[in-house]
C-alpha positions in Angstrom: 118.4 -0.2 -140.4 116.8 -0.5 -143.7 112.9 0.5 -144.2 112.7 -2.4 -146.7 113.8 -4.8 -143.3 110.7 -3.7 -141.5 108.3 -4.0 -144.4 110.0 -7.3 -145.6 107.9 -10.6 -144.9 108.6 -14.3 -144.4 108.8 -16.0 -147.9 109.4 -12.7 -149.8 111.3 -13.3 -152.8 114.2 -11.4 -153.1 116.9 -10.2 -156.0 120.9 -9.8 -154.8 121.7 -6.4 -155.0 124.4 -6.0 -152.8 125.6 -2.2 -151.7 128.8 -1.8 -153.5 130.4 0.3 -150.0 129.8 -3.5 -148.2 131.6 -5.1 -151.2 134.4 -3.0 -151.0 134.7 -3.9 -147.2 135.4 -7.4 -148.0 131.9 -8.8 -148.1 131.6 -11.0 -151.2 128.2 -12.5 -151.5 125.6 -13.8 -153.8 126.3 -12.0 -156.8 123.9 -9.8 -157.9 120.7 -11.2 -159.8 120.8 -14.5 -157.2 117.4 -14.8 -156.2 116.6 -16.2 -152.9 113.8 -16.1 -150.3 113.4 -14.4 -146.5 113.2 -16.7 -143.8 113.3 -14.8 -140.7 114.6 -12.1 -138.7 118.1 -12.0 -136.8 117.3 -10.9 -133.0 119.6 -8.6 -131.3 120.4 -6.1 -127.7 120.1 -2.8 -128.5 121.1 -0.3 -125.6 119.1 3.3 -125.7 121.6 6.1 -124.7 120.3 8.3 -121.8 120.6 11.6 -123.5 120.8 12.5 -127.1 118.5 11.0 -130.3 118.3 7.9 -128.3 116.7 9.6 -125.5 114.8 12.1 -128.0 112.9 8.8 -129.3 113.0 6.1 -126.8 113.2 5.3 -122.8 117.1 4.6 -122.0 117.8 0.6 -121.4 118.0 -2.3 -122.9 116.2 -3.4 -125.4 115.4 -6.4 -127.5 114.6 -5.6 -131.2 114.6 -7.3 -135.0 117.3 -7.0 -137.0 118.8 -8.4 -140.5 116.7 -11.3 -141.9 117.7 -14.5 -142.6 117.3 -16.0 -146.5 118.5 -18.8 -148.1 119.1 -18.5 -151.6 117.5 -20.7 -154.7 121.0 -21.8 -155.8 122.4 -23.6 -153.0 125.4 -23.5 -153.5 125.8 -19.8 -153.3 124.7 -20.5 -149.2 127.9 -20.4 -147.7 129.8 -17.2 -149.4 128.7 -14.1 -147.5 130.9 -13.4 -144.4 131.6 -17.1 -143.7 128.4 -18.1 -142.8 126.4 -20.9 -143.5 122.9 -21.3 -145.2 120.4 -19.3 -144.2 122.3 -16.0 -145.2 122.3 -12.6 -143.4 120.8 -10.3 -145.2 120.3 -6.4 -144.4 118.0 -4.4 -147.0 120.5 -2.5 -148.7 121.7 -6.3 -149.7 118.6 -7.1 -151.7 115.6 -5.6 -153.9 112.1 -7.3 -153.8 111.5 -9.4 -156.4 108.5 -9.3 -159.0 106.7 -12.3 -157.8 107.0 -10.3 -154.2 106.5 -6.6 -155.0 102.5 -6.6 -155.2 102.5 -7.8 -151.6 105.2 -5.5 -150.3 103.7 -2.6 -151.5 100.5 -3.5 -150.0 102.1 -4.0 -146.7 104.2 -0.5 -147.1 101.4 1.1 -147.7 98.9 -0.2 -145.0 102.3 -0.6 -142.3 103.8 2.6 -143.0 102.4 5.1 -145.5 98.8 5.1 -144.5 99.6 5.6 -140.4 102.4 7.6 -140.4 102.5 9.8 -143.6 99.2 10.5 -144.8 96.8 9.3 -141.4 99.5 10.8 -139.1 97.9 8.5 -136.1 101.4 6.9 -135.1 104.9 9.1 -135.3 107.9 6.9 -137.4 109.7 6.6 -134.5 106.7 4.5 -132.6 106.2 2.7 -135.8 109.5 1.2 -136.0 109.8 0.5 -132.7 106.2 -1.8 -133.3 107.7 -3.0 -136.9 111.1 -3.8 -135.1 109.3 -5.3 -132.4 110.9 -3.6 -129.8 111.4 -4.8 -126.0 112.6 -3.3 -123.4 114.2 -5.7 -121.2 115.8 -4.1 -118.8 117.8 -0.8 -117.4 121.4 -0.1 -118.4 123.9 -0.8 -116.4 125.2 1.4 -113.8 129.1 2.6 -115.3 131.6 4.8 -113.3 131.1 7.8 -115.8 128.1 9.3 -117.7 127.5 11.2 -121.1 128.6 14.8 -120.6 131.1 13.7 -117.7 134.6 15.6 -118.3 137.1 12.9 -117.8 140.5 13.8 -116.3 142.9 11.1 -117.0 145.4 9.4 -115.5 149.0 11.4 -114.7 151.3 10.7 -117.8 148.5 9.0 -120.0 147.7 12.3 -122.1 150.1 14.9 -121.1 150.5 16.4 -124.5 146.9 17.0 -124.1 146.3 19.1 -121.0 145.1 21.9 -122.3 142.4 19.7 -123.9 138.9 19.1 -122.5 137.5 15.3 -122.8 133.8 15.0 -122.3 132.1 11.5 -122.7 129.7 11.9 -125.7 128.2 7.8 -125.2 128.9 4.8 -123.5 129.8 1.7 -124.9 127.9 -0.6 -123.4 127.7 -3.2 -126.3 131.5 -3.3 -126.5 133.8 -6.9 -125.0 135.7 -4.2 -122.8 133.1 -1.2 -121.5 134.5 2.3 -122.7 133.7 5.7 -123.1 133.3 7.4 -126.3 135.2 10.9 -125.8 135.3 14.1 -127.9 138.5 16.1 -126.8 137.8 19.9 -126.4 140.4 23.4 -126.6 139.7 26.2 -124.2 136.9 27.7 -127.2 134.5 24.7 -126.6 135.8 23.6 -130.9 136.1 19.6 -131.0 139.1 18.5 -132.2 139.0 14.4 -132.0 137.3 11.8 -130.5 138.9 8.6 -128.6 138.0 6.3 -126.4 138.6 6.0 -122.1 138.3 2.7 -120.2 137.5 3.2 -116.5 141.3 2.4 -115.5 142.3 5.4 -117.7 140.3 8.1 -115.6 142.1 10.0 -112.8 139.0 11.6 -112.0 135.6 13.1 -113.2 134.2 16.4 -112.9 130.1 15.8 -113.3 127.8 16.9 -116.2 124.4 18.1 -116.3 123.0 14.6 -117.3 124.7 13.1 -114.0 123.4 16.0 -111.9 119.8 15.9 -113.3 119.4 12.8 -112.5 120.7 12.8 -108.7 119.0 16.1 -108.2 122.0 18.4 -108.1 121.8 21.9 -109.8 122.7 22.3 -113.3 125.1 24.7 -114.5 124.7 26.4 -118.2 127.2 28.6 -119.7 124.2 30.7 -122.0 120.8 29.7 -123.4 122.0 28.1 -126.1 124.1 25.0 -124.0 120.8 25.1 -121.9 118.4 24.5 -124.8 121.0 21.8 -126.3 120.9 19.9 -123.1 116.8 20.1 -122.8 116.7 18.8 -126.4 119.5 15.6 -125.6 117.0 15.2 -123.2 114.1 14.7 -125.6 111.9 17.8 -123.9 111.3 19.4 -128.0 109.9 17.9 -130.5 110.4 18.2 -134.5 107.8 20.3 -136.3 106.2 19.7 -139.9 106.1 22.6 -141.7 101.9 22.8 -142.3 103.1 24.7 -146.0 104.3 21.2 -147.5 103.7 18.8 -144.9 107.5 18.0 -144.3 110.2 19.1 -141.6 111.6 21.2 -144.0 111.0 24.9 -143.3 112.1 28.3 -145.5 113.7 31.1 -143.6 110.4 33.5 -144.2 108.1 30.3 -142.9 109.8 29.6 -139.8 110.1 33.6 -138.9 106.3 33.2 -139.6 106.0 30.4 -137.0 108.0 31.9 -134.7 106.1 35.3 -134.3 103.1 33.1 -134.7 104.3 31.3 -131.5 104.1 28.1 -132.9 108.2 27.4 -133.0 110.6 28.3 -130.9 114.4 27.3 -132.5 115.7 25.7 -135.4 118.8 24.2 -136.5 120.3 25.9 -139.6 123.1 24.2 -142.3 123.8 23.6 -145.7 123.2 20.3 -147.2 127.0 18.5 -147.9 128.3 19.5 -151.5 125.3 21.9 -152.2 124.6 25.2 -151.4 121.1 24.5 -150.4 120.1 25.5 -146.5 118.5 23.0 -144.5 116.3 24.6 -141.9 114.7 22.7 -139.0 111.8 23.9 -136.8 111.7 23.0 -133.2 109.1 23.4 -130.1 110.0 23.1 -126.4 107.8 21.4 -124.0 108.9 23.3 -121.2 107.5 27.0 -121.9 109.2 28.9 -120.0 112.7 27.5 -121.6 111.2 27.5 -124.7 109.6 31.5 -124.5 113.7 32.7 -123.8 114.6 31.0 -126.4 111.6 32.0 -129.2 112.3 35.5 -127.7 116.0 35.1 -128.7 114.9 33.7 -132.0 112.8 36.9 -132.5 116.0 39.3 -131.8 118.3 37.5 -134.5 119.7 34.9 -132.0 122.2 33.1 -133.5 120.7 29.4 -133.4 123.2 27.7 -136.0 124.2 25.3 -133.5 121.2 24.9 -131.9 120.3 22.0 -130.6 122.6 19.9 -133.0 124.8 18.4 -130.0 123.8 15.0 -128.9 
């Protein structure tokens, strides 16, 4: 979802300016330069997974929320040409700019709705902001599905022989979908992904439980080392993200997160290179749970390797 959707407001005047990616998929549209106006915001179900960044920011359910808006544009007939529907259009914001009639007002609103509470005040995190500027419901729980995330599915006899010496753990649930499925990641004997498919409940033989499944009907959990157990707590949402105090971003240097670390104000952090640069991208990370999050700072402090910690979701 595009910030410029949540700070967007009915009558703002609006310039095409179409993302050439959604062009090249087959969506024509105004061309760009076609000015139009906002009408309205599309209304859509959202389901919240129970574990991963779903669960990190949000209760798991369902949820009512604002989506795309709704414009019509000043030439009428361009109305009807953006993925066959009629007048008013569908808009996301990487479809349009703000125009210059509009841009006074929209700043004003960005700054008051977003960069005053949440970057420079700091009274409301962006994830509670959104869900406000989204105007986000929760309407009810999800539904109750034969298998959960983190299940290990076993599939029927004859379906996937060629993969028995694979591992298929259910990564989400797609609860949106016509026909409910499972969204799988397929596993060797080292724990290394190797694809991802899909499972419908007639295609499981059986299912061998996962933490999230036992945490939630009280059974024990089982954890092969710290690191799988500090994944799981942070799927669960139990850290949260630090800002770095140096530059008042998330993003930390190796010497200020060993800093925070002995300072015991950080436990973990996620450590990789940003994609076609040699640049590291460091990430700071505090428990809430103290005990869990003292093994792993203590393991931080040895030289524990933390590279793929907690990235799963």
């Amino acid at each position: 979802m595009s910030f410029l959707n949540q700070v967007a407001f009915q009558g703002m005047k609006v310039v095409m300016k179409m993302d050439e990616e959604a062009r090249g998929q087959g969506r024509k549209g105004p061309p760009d330069g076609a000015t139009g106006m906002l009408l309205k915001r599309t209304r859509y179900i959202e389901y919240r997974q129970r574990y991963g960044h779903d669960r990190s920011v949000s209760e798991p359910g369902i949820y009512e929320r604002d989506g795309a808006w709704l414009a019509v544009m000043d030439d009428p007939t361009l109305g009807d040409v953006i993925d066959g529907f009629e007048t008013p259009l569908i808009l996301a914001g990487s479809d349009f700019d703000v125009h210059e009639s509009s841009r006074a007002e929209y700043q004003r609103r960005r700054d008051e709705l977003w960069n005053e509470p949440v970057n420079l005040l700091k009274t409301i995190s962006s994830f509670d902001q959104e869900a406000i500027l989204d105007n986000r419901v929760r309407t009810g729980d999800l539904p109750e599905t034969k298998a959960w995330q983190l299940d290990t599915l076993i599939p029927l006899d004859g379906l996937r022989d060629e993969d028995s010496d694979l591992r298929f753990v259910v990564t989400s649930v797609a609860y949106h979908a016509d026909v409910l499925h499972y969204d799988v990641m397929a596993f060797n004997h080292e724990g290394r992904s190797c694809f991802s498919t899909a499972f419908r409940d007639e295609d499981i033989k059986e299912i061998v439980r996962g933490n999230l499944w036992k945490s939630e009907h009280n059974e024990p959990l089982v954890f092969s080392d710290l690191n799988e157990e500090a994944t799981f707590a942070k799927g669960l949402g139990k850290c949260h993200q630090l800002v770095n105090p140096a530059s008042d971003l998330y993003k930390w240097t190796l010497d200020e997160f060993s800093e925070a670390v002995k300072a015991d104000l950080a436990d973990g952090m996620t450590n990789s290179f940003i994609p076609f640069t040699s640049t590291q991208s460091i990430r700071a990370f505090r428990f809430t749970d103290r005990e869990l999050g003292e093994r792993v700072r203590q393991e931080t402090i040895k030289g524990f390797d933390l590279d793929h910690f907690p990235t799963a979701a």
